[in-house]
C-alpha positions in Angstrom: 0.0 0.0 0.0 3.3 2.3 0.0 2.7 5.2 -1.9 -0.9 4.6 -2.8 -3.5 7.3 -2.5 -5.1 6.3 1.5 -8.3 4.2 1.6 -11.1 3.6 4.0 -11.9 0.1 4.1 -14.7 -0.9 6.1 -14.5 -4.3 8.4 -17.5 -6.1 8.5 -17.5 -9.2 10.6 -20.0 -11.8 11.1 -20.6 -15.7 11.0 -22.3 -15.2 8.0 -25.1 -18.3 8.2 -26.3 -17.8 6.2 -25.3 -14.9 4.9 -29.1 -12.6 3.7 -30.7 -9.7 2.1 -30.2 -7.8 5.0 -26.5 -8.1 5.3 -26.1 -6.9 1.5 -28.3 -4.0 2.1 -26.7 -2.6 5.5 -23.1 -3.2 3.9 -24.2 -1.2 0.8 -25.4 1.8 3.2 -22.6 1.6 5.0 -20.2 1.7 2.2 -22.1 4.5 0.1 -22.7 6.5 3.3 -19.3 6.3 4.8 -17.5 6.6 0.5 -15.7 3.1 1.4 -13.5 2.4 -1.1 -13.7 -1.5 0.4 -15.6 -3.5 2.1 -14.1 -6.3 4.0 -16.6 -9.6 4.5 -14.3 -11.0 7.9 -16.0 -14.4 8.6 -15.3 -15.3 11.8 -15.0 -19.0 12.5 -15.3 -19.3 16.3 -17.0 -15.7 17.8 -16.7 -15.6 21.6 -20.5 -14.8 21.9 -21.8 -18.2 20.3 -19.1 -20.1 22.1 -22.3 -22.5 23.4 -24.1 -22.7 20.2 -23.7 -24.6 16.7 -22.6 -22.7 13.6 -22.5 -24.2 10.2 -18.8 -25.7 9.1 -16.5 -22.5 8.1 -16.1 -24.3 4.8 -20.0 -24.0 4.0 -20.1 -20.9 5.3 -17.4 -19.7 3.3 -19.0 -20.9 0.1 -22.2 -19.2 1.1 -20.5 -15.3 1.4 -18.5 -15.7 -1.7 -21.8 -16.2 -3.5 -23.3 -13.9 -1.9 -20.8 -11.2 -2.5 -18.7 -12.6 -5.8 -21.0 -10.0 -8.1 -19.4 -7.1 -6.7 -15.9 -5.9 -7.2 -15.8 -3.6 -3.8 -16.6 -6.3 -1.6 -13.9 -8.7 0.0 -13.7 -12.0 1.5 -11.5 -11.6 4.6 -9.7 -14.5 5.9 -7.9 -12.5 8.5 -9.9 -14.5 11.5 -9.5 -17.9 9.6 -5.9 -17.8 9.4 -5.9 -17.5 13.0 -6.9 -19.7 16.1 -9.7 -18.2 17.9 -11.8 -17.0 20.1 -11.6 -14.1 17.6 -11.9 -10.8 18.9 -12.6 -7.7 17.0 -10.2 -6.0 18.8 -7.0 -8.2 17.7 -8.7 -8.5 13.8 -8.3 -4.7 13.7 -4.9 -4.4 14.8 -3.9 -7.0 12.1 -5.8 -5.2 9.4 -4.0 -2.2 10.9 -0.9 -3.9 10.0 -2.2 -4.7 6.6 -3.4 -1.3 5.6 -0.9 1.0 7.5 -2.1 4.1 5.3 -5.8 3.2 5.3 -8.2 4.4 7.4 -10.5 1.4 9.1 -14.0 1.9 9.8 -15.6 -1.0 11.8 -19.0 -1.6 10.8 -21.6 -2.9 13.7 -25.5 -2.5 14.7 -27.2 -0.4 16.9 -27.7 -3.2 19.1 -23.9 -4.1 19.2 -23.5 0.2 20.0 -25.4 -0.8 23.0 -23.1 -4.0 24.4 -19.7 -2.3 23.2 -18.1 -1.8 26.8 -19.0 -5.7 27.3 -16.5 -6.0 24.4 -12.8 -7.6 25.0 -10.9 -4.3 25.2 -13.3 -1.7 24.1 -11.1 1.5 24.7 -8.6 -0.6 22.4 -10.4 -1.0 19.6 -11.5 3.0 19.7 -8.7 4.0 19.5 -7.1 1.9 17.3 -10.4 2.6 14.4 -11.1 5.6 12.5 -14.6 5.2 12.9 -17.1 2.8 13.9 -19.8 2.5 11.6 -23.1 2.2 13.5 -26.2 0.5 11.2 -28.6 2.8 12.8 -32.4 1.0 12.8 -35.4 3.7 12.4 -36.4 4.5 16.1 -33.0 3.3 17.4 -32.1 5.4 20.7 -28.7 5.3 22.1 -27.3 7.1 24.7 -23.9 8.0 23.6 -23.3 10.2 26.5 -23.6 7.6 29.0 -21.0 5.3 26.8 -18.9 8.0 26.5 -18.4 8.0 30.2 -17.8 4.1 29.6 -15.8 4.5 26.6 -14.0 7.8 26.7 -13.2 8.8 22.9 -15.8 6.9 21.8 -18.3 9.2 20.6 -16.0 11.1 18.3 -15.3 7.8 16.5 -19.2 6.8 15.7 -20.0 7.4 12.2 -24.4 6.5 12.2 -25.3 5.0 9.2 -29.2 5.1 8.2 -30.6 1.8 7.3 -34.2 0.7 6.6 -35.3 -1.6 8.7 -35.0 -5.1 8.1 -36.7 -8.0 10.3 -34.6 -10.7 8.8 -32.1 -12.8 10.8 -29.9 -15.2 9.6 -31.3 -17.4 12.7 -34.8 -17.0 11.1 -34.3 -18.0 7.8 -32.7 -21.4 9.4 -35.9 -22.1 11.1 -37.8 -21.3 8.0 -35.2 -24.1 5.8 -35.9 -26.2 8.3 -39.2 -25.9 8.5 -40.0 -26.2 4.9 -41.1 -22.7 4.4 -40.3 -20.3 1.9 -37.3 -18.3 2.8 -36.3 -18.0 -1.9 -36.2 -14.5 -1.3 -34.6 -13.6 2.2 -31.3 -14.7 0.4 -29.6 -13.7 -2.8 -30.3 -16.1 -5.8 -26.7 -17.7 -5.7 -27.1 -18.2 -2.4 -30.1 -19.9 -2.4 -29.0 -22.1 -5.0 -26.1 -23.0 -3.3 -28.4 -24.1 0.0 -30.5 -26.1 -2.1 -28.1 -27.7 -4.1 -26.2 -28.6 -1.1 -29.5 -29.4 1.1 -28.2 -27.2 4.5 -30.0 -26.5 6.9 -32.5 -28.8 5.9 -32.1 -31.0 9.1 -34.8 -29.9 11.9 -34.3 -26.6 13.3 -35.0 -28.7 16.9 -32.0 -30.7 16.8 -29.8 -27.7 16.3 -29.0 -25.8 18.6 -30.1 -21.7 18.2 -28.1 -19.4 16.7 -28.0 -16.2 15.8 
């Protein structure tokens, strides 16, 4: 990246599974309202906050967010958590991208309900300072009290970057039970997606015998 005109990349990390409408929409906001000039997909294998619940194998999900993002050129598969043994903080993936990108600027993307948990996060004040911005997908009606964070998290408010979103009722968690259940679920993901579940048959197993995740 020496001598290269600085980009902002934005880091968007999930599990991804399946990957939906929803997620496409909010990382199109976010990179149209923030001028990214990137968007990084990071697919985390083993998040700390679903360390008692079952994901989907990392290969399958992997397969799943490369067709749901190969049609555009500004959107990345990250393998920065898979290259790495886990739990996977987002604290520690942003100091490697940090390392990656040394004249970038890094704009972590999260929801308005993640705004809320933030000083729960592993090293919160960290990861502040260490971003450029943090890209809060703001929901219609959201209220957050970024005073009272700001006491939590001095330098934070500074740092958030809101990004208006419509709102969405679709979780990846919901469209498993819908599989599952034998519903229709055609349109909650994009077509290669959807393919690419049917073809394989996942998530087809009864949404009883997994365990819930989000």
């Amino acid at each position: 990246m020496a001598g290269m005109k600085a980009q902002r990349i934005g880091v968007f990390g999930g599990t991804f599974d399946p990957p939906h409408v929803g997620h496409l929409i909010l990382a199109a906001e976010a990179q149209d309202q923030l001028r990214l000039d990137r968007l990084l997909w990071v697919l985390t294998p083993d998040p700390p906050h679903k360390q008692d619940q079952s994901i989907s194998p990392l290969s399958i999900r992997m397969k799943l967010l490369l067709a749901a993002i190969g049609d555009n050129p500004s959107f990345e598969l990250c393998r920065v958590d898979m290259e790495r043994p886990g739990p996977h903080y987002a604290v520690d993936t942003v100091q490697i991208l940090k390392g990656q990108f040394p004249s970038s600027e890094i704009y972590y993307l999260i929801g308005g309900d993640s705004l809320h948990d933030l000083p729960t996060w592993h090293q919160p004040q960290r990861l502040i300072h260490l971003i450029d911005g943090l890209g809060v997908m703001r929901r219609p009606g959201d209220e957050v009290d970024l005073r009272e964070l700001e006491q939590k998290i001095p330098g934070l408010t500074v740092k958030v970057c809101f990004i208006e979103a419509p709102l969405l009722e679709i979780s990846a968690r919901q469209i498993r039970q819908r599989i599952s259940a034998g519903r229709a679920y055609r349109y909650y993901v994009p077509p290669a997606v959807y393919r690419l579940i049917e073809e394989l048959g996942i998530y087809h197993l009864p949404f009883s015998s997994r365990q819930e995740a989000s």
